[in-house]
C-alpha positions as a Markdown table, in Angstrom:
| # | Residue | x | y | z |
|---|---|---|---|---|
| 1 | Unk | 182.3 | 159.1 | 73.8 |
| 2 | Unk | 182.1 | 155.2 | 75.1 |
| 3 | Unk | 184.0 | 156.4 | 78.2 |
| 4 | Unk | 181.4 | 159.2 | 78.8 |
| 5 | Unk | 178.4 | 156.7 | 77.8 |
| 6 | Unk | 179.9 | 153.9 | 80.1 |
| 7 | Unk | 180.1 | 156.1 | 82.9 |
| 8 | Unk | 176.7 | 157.3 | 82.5 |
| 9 | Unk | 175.3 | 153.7 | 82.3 |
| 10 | Unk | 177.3 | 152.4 | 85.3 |
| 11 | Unk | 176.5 | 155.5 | 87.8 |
| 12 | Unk | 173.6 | 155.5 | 90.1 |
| 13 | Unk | 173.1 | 158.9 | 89.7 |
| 14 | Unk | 174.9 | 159.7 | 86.4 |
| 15 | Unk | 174.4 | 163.5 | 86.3 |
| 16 | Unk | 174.1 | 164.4 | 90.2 |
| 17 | Unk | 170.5 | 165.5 | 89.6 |
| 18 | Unk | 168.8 | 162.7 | 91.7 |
| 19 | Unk | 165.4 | 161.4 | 90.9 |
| 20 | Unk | 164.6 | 164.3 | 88.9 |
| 21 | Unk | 165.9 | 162.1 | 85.5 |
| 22 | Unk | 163.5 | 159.8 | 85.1 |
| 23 | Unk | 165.1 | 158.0 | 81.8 |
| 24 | Unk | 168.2 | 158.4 | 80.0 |
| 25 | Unk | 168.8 | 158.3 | 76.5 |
| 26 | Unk | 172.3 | 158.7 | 74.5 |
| 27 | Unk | 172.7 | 159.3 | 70.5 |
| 28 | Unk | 175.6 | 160.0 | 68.7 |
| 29 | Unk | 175.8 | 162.6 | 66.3 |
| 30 | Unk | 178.4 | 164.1 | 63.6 |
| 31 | Unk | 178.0 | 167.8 | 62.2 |
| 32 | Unk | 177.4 | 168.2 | 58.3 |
| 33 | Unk | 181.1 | 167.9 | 57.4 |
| 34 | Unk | 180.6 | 171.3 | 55.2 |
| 35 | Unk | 178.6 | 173.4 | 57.4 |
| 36 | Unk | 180.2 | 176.1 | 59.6 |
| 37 | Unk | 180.6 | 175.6 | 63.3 |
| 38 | Unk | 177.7 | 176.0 | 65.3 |
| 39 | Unk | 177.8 | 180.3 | 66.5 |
| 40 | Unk | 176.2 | 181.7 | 69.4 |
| 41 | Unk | 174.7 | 184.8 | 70.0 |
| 42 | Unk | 171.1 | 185.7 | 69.1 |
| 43 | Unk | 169.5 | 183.5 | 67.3 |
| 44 | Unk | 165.8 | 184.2 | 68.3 |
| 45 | Unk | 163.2 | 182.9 | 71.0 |
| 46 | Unk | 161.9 | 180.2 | 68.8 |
| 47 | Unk | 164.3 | 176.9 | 68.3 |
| 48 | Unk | 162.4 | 174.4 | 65.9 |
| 49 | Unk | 164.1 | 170.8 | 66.3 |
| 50 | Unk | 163.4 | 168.7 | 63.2 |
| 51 | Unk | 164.3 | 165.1 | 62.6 |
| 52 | Unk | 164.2 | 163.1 | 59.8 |
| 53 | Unk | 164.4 | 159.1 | 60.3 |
| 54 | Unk | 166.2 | 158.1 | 56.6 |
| 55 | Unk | 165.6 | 155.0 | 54.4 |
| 56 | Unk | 168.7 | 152.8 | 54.4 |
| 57 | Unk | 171.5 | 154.6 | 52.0 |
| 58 | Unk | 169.7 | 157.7 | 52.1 |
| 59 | Unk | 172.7 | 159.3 | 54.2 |
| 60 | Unk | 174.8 | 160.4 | 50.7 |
| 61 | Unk | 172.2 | 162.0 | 48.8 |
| 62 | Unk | 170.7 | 163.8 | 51.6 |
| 63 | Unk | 174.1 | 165.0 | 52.6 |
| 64 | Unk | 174.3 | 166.2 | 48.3 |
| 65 | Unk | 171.2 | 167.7 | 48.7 |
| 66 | Unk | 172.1 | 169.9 | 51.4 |
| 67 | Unk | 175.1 | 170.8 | 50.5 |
| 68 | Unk | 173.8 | 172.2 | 47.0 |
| 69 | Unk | 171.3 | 174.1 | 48.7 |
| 70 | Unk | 172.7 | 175.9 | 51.1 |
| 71 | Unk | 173.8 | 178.9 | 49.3 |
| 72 | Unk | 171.0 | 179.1 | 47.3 |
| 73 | Unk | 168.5 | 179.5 | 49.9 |
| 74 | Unk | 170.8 | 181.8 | 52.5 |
| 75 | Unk | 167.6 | 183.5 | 53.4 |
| 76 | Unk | 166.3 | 180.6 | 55.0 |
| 77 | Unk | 169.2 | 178.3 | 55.8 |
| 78 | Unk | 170.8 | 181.7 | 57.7 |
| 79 | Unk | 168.9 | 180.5 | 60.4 |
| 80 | Unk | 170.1 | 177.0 | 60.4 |
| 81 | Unk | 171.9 | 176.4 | 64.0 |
| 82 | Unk | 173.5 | 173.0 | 63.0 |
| 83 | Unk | 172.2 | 169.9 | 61.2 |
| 84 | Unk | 174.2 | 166.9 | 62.0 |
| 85 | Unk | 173.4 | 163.0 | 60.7 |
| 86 | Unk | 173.6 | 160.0 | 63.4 |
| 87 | Unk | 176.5 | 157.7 | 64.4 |
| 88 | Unk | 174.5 | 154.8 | 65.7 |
| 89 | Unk | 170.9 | 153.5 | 65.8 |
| 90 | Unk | 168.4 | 154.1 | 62.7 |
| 91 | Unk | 170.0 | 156.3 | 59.9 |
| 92 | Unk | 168.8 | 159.8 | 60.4 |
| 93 | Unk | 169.8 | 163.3 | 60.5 |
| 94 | Unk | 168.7 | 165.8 | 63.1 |
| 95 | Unk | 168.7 | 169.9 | 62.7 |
| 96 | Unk | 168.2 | 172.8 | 64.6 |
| 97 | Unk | 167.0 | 176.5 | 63.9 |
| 98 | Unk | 166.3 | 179.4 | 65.4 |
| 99 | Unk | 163.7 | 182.2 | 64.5 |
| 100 | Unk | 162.1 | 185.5 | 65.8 |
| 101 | Unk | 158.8 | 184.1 | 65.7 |
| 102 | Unk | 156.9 | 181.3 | 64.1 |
| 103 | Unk | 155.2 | 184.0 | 61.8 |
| 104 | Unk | 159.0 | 184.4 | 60.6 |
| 105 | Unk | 159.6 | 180.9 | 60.2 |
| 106 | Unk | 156.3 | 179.9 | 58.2 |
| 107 | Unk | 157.7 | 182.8 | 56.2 |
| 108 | Unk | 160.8 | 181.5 | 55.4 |
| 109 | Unk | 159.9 | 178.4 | 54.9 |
| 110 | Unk | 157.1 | 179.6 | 52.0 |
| 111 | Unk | 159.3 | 181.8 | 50.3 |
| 112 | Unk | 162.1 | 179.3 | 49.8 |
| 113 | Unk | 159.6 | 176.7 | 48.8 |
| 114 | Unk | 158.5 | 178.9 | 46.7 |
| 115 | Unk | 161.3 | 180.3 | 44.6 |
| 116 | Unk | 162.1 | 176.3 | 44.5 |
| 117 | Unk | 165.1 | 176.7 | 46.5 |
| 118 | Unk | 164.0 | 174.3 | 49.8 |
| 119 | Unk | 163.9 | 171.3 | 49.9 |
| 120 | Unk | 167.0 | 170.0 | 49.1 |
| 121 | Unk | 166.6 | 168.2 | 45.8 |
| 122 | Unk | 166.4 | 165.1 | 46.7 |
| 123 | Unk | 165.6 | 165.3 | 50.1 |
| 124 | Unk | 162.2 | 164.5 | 50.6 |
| 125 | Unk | 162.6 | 161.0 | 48.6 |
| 126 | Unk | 164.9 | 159.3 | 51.4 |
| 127 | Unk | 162.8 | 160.4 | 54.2 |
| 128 | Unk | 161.1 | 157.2 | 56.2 |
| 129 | Unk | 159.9 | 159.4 | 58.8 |
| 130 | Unk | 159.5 | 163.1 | 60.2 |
| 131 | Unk | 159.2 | 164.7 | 63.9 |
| 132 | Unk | 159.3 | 168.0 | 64.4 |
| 133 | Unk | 159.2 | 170.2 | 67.5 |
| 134 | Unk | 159.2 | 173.7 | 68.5 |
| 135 | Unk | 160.8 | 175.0 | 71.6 |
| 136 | Unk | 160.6 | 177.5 | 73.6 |
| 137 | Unk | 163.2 | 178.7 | 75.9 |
| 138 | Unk | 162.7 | 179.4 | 79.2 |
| 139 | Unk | 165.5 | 182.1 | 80.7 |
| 140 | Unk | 169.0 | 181.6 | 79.6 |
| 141 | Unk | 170.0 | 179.5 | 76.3 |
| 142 | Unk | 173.1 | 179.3 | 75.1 |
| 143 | Unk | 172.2 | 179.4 | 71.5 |
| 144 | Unk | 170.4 | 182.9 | 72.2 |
């Protein structure tokens, strides 16, 4: 990973795309140690990329958190793609999912809040700060 970083840094042109990167950014990310791999295959048209900027120690109990809730709320975290914290820079965690539809997702997301399954306990109380963005592919995706 610093070999690959390095050489991006140090090239002139680090991915042979010319001036069409304009910037260049570079974070480091683990997988949830007790999630499965990431799958492909069909996984929807809508990705939803959603990260959460942690409070300082708030790594451990958001890892708990997850890890409990998981299995109880399969409906929803079926469609979890991968949710993986950060190696360097602010302490955060970043996960992707995939849906039909948004419709299907605001679904989801209602009934596992409702049955009290989602959030993770826990969760919400070491978040500093929240982005959120929806994505839509356009032609092939490897996730899809």
């Amino acid at each position: 990973m610093t070999a690959e970083r390095r050489r991006a840094l140090l090239n002139t042109n680090p991915f042979n795309a010319g001036d069409i990167v304009t910037a260049l950014e570079m974070d480091s990310y683990a997988p949830f140690p007790f999630l499965p791999p990431i799958r492909t295959g069909d996984r929807g048209g809508v990705y939803e990329f959603r990260t959460y900027r942690l409070k300082p120690g708030g790594l451990p109990p958001t890892l708990a958190g997850w890890e409990a809730a998981i299995e109880p709320a399969r409906a929803y975290t079926e469609h979890l793609v991968v949710n993986m914290y950060a190696l360097d820079g602010a302490p955060r965690i970043t996960h992707i999912w995939g849906f039909a539809s948004l419709e299907e997702r605001a679904e989801l997301r209602s009934s596992a809040y409702g049955a009290g399954v989602w959030p993770p306990k826990g969760g919400p109380d070491q978040i500093a700060e929240a982005t959120s963005t929806i994505a839509l592919p356009q032609g092939p995706f490897p996730l899809a």
